[in-house]
C-alpha positions as CSV (number, residue, x, y, z in Angstrom):
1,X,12.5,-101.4,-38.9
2,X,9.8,-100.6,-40.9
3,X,6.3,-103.3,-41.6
4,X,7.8,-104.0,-45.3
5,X,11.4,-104.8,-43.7
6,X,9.8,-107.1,-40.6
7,X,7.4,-108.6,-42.8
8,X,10.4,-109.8,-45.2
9,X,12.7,-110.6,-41.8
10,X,9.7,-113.1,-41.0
11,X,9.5,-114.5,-44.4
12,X,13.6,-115.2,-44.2
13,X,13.3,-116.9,-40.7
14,X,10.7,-119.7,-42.4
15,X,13.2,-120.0,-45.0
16,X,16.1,-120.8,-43.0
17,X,13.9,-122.8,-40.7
18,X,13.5,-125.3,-43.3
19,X,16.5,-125.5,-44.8
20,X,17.5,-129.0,-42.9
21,X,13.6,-130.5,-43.6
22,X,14.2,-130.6,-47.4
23,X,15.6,-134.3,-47.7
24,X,14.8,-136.5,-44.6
25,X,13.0,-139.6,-44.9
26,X,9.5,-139.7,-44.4
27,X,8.8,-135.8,-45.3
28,X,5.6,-134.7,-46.3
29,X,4.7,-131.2,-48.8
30,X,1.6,-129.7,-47.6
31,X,-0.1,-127.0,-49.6
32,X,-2.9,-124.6,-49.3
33,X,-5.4,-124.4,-51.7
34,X,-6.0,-120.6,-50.7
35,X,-3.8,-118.5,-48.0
36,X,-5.5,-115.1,-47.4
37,X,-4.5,-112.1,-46.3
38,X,-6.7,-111.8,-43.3
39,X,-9.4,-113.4,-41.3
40,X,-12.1,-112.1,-39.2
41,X,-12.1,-112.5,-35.5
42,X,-15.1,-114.6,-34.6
43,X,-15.9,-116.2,-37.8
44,X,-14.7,-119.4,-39.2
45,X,-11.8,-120.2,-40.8
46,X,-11.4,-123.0,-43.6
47,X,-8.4,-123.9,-44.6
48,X,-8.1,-126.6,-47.4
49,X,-5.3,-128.6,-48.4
50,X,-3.2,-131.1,-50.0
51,X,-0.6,-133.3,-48.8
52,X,2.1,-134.9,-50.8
53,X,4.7,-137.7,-49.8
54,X,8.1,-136.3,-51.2
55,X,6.4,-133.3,-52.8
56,X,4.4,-135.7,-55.7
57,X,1.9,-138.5,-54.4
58,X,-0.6,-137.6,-52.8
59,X,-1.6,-138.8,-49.5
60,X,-4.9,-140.5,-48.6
61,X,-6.5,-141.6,-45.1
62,X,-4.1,-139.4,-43.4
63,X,-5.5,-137.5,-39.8
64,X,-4.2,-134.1,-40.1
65,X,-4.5,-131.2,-37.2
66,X,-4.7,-127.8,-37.7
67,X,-3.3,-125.7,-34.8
68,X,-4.0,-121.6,-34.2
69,X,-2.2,-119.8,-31.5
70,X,-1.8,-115.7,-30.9
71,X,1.0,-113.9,-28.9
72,X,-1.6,-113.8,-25.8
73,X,-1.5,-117.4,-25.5
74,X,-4.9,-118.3,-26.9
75,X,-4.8,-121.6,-28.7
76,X,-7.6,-123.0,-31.5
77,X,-7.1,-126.7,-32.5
78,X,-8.8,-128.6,-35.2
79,X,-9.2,-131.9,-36.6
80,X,-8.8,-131.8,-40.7
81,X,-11.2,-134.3,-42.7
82,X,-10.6,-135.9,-46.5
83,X,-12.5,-133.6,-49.2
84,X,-13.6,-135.7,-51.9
85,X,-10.2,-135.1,-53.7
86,X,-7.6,-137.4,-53.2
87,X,-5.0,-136.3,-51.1
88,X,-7.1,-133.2,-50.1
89,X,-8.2,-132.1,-46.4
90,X,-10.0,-129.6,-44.5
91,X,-10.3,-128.1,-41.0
92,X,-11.7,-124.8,-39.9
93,X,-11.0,-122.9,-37.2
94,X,-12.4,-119.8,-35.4
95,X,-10.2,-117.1,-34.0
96,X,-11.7,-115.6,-31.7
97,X,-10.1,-112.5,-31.1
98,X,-8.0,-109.7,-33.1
99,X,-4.4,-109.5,-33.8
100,X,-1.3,-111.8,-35.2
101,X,-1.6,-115.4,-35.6
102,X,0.7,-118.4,-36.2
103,X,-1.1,-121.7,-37.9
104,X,1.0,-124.8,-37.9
105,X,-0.6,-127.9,-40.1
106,X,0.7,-131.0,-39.3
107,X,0.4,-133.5,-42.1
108,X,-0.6,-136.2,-39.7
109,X,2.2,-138.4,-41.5
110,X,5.3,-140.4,-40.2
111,X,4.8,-140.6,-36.1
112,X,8.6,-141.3,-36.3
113,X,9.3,-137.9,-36.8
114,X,8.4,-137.3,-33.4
115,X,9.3,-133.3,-33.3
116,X,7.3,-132.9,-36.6
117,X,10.2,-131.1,-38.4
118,X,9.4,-132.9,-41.6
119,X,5.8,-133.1,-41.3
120,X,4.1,-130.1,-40.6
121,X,4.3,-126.0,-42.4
122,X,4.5,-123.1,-40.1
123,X,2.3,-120.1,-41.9
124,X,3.2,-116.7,-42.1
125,X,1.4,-115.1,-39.3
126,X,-1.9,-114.2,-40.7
127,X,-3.6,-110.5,-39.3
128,X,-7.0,-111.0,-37.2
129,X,-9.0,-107.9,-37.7
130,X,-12.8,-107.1,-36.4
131,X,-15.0,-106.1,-38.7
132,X,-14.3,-103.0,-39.6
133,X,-10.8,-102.3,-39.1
134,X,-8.7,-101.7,-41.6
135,X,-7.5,-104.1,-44.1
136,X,-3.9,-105.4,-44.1
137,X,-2.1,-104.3,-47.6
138,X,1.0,-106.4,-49.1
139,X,2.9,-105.9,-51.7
140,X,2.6,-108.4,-54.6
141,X,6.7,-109.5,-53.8
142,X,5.2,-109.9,-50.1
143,X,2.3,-111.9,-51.2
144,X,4.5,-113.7,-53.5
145,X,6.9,-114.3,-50.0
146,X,3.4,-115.6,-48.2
147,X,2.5,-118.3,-50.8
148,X,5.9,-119.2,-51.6
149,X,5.4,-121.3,-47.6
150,X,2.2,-121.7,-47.7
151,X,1.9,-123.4,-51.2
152,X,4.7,-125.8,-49.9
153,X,7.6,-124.0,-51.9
154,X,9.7,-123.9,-48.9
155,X,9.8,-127.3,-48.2
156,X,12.2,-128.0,-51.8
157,X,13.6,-124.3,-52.4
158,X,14.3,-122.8,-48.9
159,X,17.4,-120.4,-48.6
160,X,20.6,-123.3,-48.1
161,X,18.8,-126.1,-49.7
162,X,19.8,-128.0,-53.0
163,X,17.1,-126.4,-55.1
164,X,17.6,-123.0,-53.2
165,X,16.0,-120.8,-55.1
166,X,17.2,-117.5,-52.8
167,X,20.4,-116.3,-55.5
168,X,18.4,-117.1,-59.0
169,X,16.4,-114.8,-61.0
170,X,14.5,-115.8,-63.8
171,X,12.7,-114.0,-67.4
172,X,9.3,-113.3,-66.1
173,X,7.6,-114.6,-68.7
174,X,9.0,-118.2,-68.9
175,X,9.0,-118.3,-64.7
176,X,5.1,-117.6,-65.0
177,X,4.5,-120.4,-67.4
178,X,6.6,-122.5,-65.6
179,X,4.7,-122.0,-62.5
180,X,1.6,-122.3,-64.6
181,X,2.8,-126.0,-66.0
182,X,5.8,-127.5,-64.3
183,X,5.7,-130.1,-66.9
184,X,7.4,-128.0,-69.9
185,X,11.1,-129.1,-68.0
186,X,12.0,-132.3,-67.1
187,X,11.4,-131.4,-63.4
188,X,10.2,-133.7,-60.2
189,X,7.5,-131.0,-59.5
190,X,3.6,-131.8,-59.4
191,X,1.2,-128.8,-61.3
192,X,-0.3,-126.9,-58.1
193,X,-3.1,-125.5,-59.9
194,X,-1.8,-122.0,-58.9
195,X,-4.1,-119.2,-59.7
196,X,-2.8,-116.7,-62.4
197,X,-2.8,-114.2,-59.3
198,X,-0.8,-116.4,-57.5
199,X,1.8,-116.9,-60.2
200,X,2.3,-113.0,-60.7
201,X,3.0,-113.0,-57.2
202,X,5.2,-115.8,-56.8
203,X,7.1,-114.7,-59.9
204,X,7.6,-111.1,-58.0
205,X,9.0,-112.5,-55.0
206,X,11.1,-115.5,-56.7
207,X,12.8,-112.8,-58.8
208,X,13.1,-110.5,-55.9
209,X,14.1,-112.8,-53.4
210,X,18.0,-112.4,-54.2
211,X,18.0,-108.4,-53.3
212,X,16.2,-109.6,-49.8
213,X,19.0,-109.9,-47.1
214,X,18.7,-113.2,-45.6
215,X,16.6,-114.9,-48.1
């Protein structure tokens, strides 16, 4: 299996994964502000971002945690803290040494739902490089696959859900402005503020997604 192929294997695991989250009670959206592509071992870490009862209102005086672990078994937690933006929290971790990464945020929301299934997002394992080692490189469909979790996409439009998203493609242009202003339909979904970078990608993987076994 080639990187491309395991990269898009990962992405359709998440997908599935959340499937059964979609509609509980007491579920929580949490979204990033920024996901990127890498970070650098020893340095901080910030991660900002919002969280959203039922995917719309957003969430004050909430105690989030932010929680980093590798395949050695090294394990980086962090307390998240309000911004000055309502709904809005950040934590910042440093990991410490190089290679893959899982990041789970819990949304701190609902201590009812005791396993967390409907409360917390699993990110796509994110690359921990030194220095100077080479840069990971995705594809802007594999970005799109990235942001389409960690901008809390998955939580409504996962592969088996009601607003699965897997079999539908879309014209380009109207899915972009779409994703740039969710309130040109008639649709329960808040404006993320999504980056025009972020909507090409998004757009490439959304209309790809259907040629992508599994997804």
């Amino acid at each position: 299996m080639n990187k491309r192929l395991a990269r898009l294997s990962i992405f359709a695991a998440l997908l599935v994964t959340a499937a059964a989250s979609v509609y509980a009670g007491g579920w929580t959206i949490i979204t990033l502000n920024d996901f990127p592509d890498h970070a650098v071992a020893g340095k901080p870490l910030t991660l900002t971002f919002s969280i959203r009862q039922h995917g719309n209102n957003l969430l004050a005086g909430l105690k989030p945690a932010v929680r980093a672990s590798n395949t050695g078994g090294l394990e980086v937690d962090a307390a998240a803290h309000p911004t000055a933006n309502q709904g809005e929290y950040s934590a910042t971790v440093r990991l410490v040494s190089p290679g893959e990464w899982t990041i789970r945020v819990d949304s701190g929301f609902n201590p009812d739902d005791k396993d967390r299934a409907y409360n917390s997002l699993v990110l796509p394992s994110l690359k921990v490089v030194r220095d100077d080692a080479p840069l990971p490189a995705y594809s802007s469909a594999e970005r799109g696959g990235r942001l389409f979790v960690a901008k809390g996409c998955i939580g409504c439009h996962a592969t088996g859900s009601e607003k699965d998203l897997s079999q539908k493609q879309f014209a380009a242009d109207y899915l972009k402005k779409f994703l740039a202003d969710p309130s040109i339909r008639k649709v329960d979904m808040p404006n993320l503020q999504l980056k025009q970078e972020e909507i090409t990608a998004l757009t490439a993987f959304i209309n790809g997604s259907s040629k992508r076994k599994g997804i």
